[in-house]
N, CA, C and O atoms as a printed pandas DataFrame, in Angstrom:
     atom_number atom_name residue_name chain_id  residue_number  x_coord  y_coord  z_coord
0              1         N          UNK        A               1  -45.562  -91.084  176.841
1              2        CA          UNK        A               1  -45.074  -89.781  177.214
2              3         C          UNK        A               1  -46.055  -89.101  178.166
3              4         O          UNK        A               1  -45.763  -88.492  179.196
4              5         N          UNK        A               2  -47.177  -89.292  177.688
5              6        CA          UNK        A               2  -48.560  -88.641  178.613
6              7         C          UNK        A               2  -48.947  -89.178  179.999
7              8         O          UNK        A               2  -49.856  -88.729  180.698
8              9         N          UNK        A               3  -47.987  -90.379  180.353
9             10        CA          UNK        A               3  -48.170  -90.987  181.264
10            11         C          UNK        A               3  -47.088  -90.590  182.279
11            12         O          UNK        A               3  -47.375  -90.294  183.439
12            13         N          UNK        A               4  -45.727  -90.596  181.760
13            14        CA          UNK        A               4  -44.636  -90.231  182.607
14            15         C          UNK        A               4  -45.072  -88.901  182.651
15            16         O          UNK        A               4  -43.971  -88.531  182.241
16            17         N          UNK        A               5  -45.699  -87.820  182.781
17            18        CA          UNK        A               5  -46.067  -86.358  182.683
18            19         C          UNK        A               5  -46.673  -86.227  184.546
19            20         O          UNK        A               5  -47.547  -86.873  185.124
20            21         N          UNK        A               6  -45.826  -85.193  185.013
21            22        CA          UNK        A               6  -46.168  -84.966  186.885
22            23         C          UNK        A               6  -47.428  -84.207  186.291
23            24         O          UNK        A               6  -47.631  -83.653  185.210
24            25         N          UNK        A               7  -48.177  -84.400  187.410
25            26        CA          UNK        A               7  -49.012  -83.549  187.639
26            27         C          UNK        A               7  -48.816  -82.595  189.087
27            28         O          UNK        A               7  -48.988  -82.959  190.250
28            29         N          UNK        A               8  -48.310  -80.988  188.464
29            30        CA          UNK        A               8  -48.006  -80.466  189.920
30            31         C          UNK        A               8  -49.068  -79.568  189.954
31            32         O          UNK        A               8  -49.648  -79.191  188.936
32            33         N          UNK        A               9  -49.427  -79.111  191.397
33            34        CA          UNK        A               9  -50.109  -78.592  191.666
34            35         C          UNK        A               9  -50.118  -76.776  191.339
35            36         O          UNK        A               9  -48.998  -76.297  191.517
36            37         N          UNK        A              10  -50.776  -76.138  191.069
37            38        CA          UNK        A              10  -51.539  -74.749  190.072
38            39         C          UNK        A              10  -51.095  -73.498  191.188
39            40         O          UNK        A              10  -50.938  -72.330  190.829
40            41         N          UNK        A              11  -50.927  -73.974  192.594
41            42        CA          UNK        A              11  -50.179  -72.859  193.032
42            43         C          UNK        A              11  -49.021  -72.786  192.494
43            44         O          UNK        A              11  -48.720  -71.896  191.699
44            45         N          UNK        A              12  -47.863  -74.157  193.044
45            46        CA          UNK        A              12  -46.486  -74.111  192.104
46            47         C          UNK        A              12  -46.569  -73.251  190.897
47            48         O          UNK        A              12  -45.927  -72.227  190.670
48            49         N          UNK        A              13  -47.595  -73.918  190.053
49            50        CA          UNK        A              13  -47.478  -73.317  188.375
50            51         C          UNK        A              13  -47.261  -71.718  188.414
51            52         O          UNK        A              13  -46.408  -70.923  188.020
52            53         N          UNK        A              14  -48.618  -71.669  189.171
53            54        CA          UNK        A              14  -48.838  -69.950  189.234
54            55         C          UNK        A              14  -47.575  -68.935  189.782
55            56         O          UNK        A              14  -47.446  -67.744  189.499
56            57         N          UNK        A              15  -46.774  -69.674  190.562
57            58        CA          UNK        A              15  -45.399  -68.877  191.568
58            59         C          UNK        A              15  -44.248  -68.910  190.202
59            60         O          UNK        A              15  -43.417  -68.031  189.973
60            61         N          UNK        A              16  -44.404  -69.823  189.620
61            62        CA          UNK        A              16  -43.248  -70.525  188.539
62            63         C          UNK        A              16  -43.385  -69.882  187.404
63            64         O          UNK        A              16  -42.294  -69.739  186.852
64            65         N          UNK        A              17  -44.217  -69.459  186.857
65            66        CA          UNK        A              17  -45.262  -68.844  185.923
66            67         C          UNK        A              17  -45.026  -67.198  186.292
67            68         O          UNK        A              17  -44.787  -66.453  185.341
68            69         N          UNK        A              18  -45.067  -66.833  187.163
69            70        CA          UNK        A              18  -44.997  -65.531  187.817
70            71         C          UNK        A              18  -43.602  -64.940  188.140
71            72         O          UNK        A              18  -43.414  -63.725  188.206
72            73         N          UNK        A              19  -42.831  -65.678  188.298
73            74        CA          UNK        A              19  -41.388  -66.000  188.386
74            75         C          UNK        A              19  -41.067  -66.085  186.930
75            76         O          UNK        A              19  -39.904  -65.718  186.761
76            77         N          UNK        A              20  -41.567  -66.379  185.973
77            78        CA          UNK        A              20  -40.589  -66.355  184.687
78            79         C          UNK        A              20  -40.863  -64.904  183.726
79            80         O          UNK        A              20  -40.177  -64.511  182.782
80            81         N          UNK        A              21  -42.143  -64.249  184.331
81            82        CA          UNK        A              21  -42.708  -62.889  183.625
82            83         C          UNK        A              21  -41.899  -62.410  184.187
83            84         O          UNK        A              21  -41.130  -62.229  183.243
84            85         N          UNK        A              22  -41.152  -61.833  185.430
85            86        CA          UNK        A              22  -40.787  -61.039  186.199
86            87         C          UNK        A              22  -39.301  -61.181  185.691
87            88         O          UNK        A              22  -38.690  -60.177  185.329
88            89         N          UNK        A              23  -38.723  -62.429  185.666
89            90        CA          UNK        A              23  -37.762  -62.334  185.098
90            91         C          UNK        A              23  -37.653  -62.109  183.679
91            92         O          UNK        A              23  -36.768  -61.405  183.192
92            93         N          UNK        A              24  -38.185  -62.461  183.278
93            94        CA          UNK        A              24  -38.361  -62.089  181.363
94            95         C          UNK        A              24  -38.255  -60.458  181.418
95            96         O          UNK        A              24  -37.284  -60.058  180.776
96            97         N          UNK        A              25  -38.948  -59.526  181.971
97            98        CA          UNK        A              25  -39.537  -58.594  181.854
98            99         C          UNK        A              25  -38.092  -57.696  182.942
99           100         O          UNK        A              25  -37.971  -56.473  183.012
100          101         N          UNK        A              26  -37.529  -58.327  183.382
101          102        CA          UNK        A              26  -36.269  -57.735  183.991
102          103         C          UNK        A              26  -35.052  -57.368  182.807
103          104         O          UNK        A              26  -34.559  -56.269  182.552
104          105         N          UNK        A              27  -34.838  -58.373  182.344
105          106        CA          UNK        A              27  -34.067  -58.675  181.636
106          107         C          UNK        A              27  -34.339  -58.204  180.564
107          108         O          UNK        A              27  -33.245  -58.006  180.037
108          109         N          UNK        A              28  -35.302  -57.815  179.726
109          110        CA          UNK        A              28  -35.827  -57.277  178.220
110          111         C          UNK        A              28  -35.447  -55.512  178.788
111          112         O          UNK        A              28  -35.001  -54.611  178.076
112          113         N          UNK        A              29  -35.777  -55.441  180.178
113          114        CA          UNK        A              29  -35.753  -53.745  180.418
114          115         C          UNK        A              29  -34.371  -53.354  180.722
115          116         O          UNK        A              29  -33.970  -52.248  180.361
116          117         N          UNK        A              30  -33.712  -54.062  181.272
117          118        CA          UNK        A              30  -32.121  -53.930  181.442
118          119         C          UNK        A              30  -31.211  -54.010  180.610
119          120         O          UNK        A              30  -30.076  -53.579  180.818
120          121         N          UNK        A              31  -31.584  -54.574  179.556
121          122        CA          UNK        A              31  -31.080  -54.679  177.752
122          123         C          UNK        A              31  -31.755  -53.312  177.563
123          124         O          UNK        A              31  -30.764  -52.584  177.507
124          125         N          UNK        A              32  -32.374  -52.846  177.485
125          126        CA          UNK        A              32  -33.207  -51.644  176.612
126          127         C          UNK        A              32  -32.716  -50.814  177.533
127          128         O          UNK        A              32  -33.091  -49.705  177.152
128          129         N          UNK        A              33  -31.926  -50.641  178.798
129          130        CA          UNK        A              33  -31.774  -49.455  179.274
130          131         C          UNK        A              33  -30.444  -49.034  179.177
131          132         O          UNK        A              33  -30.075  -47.861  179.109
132          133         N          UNK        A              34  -29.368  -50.550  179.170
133          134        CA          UNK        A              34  -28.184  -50.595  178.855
134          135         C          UNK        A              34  -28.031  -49.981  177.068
135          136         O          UNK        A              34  -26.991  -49.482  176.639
136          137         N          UNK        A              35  -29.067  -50.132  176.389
137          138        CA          UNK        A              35  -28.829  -50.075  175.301
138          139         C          UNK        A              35  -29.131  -48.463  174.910
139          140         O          UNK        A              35  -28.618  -47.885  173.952
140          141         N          UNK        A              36  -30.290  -47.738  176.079
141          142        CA          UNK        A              36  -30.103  -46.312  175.909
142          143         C          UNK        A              36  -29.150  -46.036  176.136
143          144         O          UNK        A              36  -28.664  -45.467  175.159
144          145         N          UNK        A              37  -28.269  -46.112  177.190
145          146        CA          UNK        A              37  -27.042  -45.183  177.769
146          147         C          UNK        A              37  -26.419  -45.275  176.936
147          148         O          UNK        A              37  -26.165  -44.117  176.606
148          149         N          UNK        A              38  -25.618  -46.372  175.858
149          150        CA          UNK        A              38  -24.673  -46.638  175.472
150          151         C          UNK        A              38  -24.736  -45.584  173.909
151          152         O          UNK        A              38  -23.818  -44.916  173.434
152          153         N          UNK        A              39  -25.807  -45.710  173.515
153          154        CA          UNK        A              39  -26.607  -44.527  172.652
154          155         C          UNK        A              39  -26.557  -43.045  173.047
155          156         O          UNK        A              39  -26.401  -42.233  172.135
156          157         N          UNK        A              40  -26.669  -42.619  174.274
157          158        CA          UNK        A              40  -26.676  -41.326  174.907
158          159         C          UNK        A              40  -25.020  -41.355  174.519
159          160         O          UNK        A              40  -24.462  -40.487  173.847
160          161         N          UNK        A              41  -24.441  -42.417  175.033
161          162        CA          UNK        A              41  -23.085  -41.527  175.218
162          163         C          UNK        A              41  -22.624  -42.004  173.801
163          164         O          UNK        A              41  -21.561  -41.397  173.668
164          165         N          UNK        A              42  -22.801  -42.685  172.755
165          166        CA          UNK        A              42  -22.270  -42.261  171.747
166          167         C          UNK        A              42  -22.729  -40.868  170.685
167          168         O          UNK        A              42  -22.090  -40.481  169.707
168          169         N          UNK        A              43  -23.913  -40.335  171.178
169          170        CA          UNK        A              43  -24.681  -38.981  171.181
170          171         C          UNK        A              43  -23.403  -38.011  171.254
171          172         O          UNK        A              43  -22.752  -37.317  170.473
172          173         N          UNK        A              44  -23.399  -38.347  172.643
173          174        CA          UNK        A              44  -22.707  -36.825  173.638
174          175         C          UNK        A              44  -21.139  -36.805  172.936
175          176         O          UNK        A              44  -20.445  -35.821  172.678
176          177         N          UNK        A              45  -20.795  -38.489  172.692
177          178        CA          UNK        A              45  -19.168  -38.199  171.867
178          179         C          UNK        A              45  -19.006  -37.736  170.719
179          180         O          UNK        A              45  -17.920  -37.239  170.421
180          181         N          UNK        A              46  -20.163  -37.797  169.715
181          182        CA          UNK        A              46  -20.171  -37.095  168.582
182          183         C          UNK        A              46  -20.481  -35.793  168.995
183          184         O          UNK        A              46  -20.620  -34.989  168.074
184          185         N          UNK        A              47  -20.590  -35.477  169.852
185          186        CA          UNK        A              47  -21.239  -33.502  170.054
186          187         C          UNK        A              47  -19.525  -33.231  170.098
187          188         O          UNK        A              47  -18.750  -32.657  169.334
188          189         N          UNK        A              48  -19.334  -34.102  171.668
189          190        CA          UNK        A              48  -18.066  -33.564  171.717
190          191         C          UNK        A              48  -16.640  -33.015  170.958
191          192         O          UNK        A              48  -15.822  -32.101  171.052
192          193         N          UNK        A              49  -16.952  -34.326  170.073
193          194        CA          UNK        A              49  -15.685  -33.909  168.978
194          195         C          UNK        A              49  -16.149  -33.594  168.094
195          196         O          UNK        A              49  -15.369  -33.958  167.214
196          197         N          UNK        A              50  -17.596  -32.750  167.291
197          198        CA          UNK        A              50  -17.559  -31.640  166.838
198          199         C          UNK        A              50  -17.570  -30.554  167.460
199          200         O          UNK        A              50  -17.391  -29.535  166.793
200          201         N          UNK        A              51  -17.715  -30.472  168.462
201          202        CA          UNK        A              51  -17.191  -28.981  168.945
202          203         C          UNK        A              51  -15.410  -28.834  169.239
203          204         O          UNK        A              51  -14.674  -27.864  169.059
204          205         N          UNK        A              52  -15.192  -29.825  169.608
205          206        CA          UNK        A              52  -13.662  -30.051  169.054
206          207         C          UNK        A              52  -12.976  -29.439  168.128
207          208         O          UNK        A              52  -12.346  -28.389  168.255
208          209         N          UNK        A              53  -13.138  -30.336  166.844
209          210        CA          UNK        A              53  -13.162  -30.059  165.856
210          211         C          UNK        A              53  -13.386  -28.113  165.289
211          212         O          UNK        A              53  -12.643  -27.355  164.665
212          213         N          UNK        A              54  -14.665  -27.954  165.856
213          214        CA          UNK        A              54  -14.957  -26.641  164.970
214          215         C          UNK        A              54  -14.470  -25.795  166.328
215          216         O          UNK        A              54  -14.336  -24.688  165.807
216          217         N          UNK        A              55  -14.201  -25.648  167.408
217          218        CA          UNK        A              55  -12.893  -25.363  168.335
218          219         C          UNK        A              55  -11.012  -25.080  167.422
219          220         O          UNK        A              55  -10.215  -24.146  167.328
220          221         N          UNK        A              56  -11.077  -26.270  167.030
221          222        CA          UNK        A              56   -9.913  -26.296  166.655
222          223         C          UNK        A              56   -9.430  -25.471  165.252
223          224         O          UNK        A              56   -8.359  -25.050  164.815
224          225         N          UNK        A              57  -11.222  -25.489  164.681
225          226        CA          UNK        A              57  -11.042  -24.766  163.281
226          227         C          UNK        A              57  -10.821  -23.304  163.587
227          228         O          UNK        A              57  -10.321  -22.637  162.681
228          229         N          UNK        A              58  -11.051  -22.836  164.472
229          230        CA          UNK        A              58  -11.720  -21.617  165.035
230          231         C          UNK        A              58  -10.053  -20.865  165.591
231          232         O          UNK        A              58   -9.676  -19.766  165.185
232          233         N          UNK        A              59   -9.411  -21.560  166.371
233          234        CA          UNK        A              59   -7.583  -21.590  166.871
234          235         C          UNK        A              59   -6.954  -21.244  165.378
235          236         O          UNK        A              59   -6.420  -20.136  165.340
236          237         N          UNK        A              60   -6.925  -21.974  164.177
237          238        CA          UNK        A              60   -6.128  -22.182  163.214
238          239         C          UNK        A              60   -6.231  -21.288  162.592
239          240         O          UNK        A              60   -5.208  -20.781  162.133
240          241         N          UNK        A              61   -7.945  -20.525  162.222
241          242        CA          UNK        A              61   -8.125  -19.565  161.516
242          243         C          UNK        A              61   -7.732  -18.067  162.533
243          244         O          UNK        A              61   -7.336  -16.943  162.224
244          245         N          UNK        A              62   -8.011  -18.606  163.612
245          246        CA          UNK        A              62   -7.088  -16.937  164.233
246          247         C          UNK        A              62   -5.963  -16.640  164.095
247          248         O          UNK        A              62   -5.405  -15.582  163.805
248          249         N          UNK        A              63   -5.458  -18.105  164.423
249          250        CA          UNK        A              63   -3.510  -18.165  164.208
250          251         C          UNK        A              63   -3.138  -17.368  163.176
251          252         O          UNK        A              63   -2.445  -16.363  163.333
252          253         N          UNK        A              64   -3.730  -17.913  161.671
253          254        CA          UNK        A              64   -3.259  -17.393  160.265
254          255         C          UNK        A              64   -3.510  -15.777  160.412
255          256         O          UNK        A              64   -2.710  -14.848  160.303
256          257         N          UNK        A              65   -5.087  -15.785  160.735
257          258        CA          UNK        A              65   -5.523  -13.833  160.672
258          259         C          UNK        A              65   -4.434  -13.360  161.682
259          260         O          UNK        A              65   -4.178  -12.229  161.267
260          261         N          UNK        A              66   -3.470  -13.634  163.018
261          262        CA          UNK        A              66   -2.487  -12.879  163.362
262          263         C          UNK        A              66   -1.238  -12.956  162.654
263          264         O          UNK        A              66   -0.262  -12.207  162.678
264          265         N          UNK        A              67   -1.515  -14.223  161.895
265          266        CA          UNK        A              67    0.051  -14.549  161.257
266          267         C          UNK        A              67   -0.013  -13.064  159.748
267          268         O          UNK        A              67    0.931  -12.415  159.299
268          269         N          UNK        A              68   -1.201  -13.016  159.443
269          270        CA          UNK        A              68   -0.922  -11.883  158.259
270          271         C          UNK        A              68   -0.937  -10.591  158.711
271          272         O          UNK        A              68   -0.584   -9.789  157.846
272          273         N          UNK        A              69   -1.268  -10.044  159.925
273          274        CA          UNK        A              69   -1.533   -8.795  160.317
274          275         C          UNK        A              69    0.000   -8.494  160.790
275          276         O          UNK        A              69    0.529   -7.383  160.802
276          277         N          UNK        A              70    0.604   -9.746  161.180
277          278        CA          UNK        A              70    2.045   -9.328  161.956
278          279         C          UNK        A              70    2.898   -9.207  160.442
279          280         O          UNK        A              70    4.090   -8.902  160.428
């Protein structure tokens, strides 16, 4: 096995080597950034539909307070 083994030369290594951090390190940050947004906006959809929600509570309870005054 130690015999069939290239021996390439340490610039290659170093470009190849340098080339796989850069990509490693692309890819770990583009997962982690995809993975903020997707977090932000399930954030912002829970705001949204509680204010919805306590919007809507807010309509129902006026409705009734005109429905008894009339």
């Amino acid at each position: 096995m130690v015999s069939d083994a290239e021996l390439v030369p340490a610039k290659n290594v170093s470009k190849d080597f340098l080339h796989s951090i850069v990509n490693m390190y692309i890819r770990v940050r583009s997962f982690s950034l995809a993975k903020d947004i997707i977090q932000d906006f399930k954030i912002k959809a829970k705001q949204s539909k509680g204010k919805a929600l306590h919007k809507e509570i807010q309509r129902s309870s006026d409705e009734q307070t005109q429905e008894r005054h009339n």
